[in-house]
PyMOL Python script that loads the backbone (N, CA, C, O; Angstrom):
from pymol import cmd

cmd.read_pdbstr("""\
ATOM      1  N   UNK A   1       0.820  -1.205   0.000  1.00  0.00           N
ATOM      2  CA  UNK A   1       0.000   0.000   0.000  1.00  0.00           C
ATOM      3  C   UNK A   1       0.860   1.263   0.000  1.00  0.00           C
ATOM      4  O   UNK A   1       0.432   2.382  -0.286  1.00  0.00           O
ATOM      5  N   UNK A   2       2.626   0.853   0.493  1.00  0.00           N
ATOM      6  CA  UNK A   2       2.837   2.194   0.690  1.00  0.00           C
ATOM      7  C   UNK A   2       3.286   2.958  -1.145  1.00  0.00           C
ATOM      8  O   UNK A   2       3.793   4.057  -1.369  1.00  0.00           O
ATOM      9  N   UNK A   3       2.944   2.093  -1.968  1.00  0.00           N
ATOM     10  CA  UNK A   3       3.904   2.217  -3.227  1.00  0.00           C
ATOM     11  C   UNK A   3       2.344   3.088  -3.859  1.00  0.00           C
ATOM     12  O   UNK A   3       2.585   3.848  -4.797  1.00  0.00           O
ATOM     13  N   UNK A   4       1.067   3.031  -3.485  1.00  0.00           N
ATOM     14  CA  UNK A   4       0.064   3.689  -4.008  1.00  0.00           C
ATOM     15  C   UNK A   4       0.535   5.375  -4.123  1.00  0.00           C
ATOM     16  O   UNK A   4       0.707   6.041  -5.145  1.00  0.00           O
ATOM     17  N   UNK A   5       0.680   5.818  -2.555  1.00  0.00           N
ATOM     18  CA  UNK A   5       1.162   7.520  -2.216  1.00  0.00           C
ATOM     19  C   UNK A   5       2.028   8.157  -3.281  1.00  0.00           C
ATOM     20  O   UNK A   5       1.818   9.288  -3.720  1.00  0.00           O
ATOM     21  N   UNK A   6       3.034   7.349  -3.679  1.00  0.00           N
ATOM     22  CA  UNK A   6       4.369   7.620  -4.415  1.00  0.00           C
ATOM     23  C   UNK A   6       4.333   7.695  -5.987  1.00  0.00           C
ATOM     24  O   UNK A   6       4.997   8.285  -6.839  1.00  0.00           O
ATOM     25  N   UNK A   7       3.025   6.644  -5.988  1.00  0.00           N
ATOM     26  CA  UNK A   7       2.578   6.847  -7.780  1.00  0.00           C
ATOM     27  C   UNK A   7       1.991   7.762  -7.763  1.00  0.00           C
ATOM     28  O   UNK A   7       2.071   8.406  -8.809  1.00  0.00           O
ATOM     29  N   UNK A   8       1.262   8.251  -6.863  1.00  0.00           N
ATOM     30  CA  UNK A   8       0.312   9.117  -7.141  1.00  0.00           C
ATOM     31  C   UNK A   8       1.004  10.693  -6.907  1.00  0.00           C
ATOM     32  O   UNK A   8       0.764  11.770  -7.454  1.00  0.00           O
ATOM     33  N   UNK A   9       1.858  10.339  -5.956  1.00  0.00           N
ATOM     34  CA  UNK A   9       2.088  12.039  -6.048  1.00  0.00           C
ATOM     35  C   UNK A   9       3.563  12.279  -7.114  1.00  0.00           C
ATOM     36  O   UNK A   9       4.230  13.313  -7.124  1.00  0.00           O
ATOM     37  N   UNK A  10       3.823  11.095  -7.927  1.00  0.00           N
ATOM     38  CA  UNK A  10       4.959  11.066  -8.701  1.00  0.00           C
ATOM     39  C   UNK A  10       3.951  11.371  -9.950  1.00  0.00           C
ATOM     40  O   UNK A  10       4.291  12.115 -10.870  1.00  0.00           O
ATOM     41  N   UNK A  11       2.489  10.629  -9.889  1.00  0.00           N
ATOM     42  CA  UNK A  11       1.814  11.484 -11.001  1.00  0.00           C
ATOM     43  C   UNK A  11       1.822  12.829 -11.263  1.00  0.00           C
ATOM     44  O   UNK A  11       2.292  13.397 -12.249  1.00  0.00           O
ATOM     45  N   UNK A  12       1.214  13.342 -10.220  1.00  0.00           N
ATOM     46  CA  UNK A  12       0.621  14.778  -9.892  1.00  0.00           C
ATOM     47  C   UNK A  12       2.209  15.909 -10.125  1.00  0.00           C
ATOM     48  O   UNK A  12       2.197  17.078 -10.511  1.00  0.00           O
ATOM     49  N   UNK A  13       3.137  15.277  -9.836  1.00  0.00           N
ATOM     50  CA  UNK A  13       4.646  16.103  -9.870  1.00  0.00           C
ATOM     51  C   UNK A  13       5.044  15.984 -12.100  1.00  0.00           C
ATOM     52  O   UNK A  13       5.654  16.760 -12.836  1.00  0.00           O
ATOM     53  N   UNK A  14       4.482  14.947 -12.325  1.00  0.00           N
ATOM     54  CA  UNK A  14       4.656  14.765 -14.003  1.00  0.00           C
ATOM     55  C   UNK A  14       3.835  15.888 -14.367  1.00  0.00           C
ATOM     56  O   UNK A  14       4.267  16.904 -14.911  1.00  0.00           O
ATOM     57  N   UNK A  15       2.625  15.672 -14.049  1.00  0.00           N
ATOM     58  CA  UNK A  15       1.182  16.865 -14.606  1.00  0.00           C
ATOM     59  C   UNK A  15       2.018  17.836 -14.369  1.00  0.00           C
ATOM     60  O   UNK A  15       2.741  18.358 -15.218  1.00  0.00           O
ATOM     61  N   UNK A  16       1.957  18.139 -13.144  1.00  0.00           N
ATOM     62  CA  UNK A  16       2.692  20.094 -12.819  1.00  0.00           C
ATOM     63  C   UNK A  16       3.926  20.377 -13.945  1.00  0.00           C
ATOM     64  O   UNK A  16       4.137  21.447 -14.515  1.00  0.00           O
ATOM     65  N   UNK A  17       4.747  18.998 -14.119  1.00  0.00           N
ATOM     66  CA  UNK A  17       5.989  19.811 -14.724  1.00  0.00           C
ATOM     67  C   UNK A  17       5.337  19.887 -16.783  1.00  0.00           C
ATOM     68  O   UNK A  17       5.430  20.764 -17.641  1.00  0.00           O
ATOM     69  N   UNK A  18       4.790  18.617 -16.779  1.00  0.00           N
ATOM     70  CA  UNK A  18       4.035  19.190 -18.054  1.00  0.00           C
ATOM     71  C   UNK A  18       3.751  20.166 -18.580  1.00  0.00           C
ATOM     72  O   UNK A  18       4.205  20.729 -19.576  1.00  0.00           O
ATOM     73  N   UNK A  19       2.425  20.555 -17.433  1.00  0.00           N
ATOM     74  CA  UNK A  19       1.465  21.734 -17.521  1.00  0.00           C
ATOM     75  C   UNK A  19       2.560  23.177 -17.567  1.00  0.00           C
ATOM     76  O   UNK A  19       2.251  24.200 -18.179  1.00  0.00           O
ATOM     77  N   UNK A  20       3.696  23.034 -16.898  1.00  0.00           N
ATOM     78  CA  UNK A  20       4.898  24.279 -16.956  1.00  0.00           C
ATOM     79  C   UNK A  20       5.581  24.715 -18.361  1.00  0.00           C
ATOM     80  O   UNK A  20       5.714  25.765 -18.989  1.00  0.00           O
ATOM     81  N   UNK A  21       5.848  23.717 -18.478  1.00  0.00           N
ATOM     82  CA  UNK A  21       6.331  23.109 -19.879  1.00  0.00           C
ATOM     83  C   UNK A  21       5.905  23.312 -21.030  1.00  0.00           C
ATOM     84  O   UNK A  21       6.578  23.785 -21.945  1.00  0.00           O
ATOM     85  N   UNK A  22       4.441  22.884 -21.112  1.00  0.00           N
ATOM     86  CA  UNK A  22       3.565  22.854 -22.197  1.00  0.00           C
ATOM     87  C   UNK A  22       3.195  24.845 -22.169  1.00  0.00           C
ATOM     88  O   UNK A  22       3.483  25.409 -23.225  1.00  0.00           O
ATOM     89  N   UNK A  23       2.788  25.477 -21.377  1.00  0.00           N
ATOM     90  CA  UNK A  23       2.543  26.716 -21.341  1.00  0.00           C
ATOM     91  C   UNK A  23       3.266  28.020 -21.454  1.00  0.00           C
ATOM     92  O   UNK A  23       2.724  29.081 -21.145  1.00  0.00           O
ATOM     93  N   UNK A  24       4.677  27.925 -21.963  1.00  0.00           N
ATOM     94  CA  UNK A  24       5.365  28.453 -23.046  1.00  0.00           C
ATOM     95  C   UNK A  24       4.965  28.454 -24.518  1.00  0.00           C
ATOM     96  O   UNK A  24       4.637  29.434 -25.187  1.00  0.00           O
ATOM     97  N   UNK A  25       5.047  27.237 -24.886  1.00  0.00           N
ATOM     98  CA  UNK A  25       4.414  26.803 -26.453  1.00  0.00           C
ATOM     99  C   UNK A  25       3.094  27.016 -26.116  1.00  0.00           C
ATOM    100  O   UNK A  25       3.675  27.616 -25.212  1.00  0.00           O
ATOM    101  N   UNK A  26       2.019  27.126 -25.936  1.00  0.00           N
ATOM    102  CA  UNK A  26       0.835  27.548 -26.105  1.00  0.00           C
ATOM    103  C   UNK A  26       0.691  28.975 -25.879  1.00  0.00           C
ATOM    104  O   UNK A  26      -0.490  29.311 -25.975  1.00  0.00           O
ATOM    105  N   UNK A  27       1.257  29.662 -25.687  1.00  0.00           N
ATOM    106  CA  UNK A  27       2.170  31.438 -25.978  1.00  0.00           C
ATOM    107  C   UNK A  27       2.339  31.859 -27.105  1.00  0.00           C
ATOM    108  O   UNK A  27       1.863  32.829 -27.693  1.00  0.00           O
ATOM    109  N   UNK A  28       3.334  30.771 -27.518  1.00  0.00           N
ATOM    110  CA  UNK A  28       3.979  30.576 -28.469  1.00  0.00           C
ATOM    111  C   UNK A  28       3.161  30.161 -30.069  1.00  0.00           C
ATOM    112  O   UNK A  28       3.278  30.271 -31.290  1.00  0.00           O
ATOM    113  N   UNK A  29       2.559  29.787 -29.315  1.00  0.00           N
ATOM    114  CA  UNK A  29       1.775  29.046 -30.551  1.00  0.00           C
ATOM    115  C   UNK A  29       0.555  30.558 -30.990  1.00  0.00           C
ATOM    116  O   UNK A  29       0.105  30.945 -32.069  1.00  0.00           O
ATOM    117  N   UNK A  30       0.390  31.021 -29.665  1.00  0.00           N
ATOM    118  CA  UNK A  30      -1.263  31.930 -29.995  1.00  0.00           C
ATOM    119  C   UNK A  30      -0.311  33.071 -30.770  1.00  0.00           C
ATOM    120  O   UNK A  30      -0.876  33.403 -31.811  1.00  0.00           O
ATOM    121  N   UNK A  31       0.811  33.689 -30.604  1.00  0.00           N
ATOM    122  CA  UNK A  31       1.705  34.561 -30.981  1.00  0.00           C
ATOM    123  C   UNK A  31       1.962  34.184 -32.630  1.00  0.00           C
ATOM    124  O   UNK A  31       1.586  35.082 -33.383  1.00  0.00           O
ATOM    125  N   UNK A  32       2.581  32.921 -33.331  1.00  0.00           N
ATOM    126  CA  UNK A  32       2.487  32.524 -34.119  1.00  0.00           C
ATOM    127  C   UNK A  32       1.232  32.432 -34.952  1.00  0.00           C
ATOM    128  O   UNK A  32       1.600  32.824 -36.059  1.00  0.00           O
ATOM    129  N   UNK A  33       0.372  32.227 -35.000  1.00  0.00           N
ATOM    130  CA  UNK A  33      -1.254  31.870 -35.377  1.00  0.00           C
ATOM    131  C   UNK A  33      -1.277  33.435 -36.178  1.00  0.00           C
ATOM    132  O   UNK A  33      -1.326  33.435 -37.408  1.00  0.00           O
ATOM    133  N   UNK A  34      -1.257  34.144 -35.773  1.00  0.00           N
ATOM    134  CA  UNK A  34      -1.449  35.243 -36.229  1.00  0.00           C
ATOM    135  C   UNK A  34      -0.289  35.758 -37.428  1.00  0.00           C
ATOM    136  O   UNK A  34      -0.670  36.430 -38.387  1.00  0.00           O
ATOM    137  N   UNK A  35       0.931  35.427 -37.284  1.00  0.00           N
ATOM    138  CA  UNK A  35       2.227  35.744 -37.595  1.00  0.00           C
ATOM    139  C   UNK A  35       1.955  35.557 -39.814  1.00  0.00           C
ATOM    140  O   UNK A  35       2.328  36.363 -40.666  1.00  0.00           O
ATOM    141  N   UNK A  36       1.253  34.295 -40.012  1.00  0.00           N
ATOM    142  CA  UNK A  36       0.669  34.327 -41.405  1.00  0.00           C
ATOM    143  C   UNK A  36       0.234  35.153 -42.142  1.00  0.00           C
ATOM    144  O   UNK A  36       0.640  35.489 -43.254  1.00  0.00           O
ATOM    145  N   UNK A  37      -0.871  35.628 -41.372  1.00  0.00           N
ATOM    146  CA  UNK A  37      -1.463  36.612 -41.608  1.00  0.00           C
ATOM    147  C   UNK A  37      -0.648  38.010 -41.949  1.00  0.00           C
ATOM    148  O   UNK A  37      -0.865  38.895 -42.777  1.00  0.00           O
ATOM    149  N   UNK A  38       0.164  37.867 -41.166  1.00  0.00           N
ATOM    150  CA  UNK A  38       0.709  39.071 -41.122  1.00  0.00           C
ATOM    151  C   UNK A  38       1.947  38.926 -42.127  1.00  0.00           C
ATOM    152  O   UNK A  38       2.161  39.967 -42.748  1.00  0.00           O
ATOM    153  N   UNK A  39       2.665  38.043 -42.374  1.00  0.00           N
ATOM    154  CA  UNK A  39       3.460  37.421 -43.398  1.00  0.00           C
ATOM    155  C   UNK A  39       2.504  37.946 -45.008  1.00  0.00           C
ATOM    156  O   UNK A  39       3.069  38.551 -45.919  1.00  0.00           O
ATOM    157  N   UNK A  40       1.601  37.704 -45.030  1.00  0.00           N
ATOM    158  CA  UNK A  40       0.493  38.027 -46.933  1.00  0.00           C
ATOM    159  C   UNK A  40       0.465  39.007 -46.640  1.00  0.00           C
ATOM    160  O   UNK A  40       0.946  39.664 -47.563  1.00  0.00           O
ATOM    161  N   UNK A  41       0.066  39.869 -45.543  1.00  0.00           N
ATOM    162  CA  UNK A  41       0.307  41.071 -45.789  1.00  0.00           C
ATOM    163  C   UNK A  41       0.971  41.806 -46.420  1.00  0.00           C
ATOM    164  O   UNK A  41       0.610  42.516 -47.358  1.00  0.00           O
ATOM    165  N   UNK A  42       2.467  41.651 -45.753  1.00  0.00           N
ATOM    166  CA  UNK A  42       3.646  41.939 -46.067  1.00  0.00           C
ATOM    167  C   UNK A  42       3.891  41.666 -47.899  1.00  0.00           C
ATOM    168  O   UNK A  42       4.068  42.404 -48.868  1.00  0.00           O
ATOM    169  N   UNK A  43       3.787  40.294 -47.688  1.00  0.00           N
ATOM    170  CA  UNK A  43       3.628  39.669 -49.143  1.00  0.00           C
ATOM    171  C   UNK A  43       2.898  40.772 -50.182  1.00  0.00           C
ATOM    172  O   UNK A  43       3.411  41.138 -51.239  1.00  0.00           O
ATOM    173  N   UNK A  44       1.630  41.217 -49.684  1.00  0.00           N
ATOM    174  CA  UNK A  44       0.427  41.837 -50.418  1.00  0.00           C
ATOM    175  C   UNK A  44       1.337  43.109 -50.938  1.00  0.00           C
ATOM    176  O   UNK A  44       1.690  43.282 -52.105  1.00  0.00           O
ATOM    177  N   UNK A  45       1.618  43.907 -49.887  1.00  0.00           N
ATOM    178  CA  UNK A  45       2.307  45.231 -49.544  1.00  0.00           C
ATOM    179  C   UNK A  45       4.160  45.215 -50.841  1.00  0.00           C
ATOM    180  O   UNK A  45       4.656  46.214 -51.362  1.00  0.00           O
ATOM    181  N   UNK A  46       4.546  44.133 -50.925  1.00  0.00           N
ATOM    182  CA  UNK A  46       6.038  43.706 -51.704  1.00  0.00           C
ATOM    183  C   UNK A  46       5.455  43.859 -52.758  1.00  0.00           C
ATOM    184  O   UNK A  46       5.847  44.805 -53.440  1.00  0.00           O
ATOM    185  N   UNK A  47       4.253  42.965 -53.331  1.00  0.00           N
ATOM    186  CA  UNK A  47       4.047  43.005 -55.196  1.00  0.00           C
ATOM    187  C   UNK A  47       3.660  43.712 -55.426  1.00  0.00           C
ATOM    188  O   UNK A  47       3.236  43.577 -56.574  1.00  0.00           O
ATOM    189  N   UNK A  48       3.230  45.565 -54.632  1.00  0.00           N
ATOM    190  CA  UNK A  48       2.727  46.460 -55.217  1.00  0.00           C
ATOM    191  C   UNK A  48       3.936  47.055 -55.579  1.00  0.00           C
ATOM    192  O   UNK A  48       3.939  48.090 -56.245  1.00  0.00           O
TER     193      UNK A  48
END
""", "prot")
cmd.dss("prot")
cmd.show_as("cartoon", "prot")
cmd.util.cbc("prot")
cmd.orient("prot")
């Protein structure tokens, strides 16, 4: 029983460092998303 505590809070320590981890790139990503757009622009704005 004592090996239950240790999975579980060795889970919960994986999630946290994930969730740290992962929430740079999802920054990253909403920052980018837009960046296309703004790339044809540019594009639009060059072939005149």
């Amino acid at each position: 029983m004592s090996v239950m505590p240790s999975r579980s809070s060795t889970l919960a320590v994986a999630v946290f460092v994930a969730a740290v981890a992962l929430a740079p790139m999802r920054a990253h990503a909403q920052w980018w998303r837009s960046a296309p757009k703004d790339f044809e622009d540019c594009a639009d704005l060059a072939e005149r």
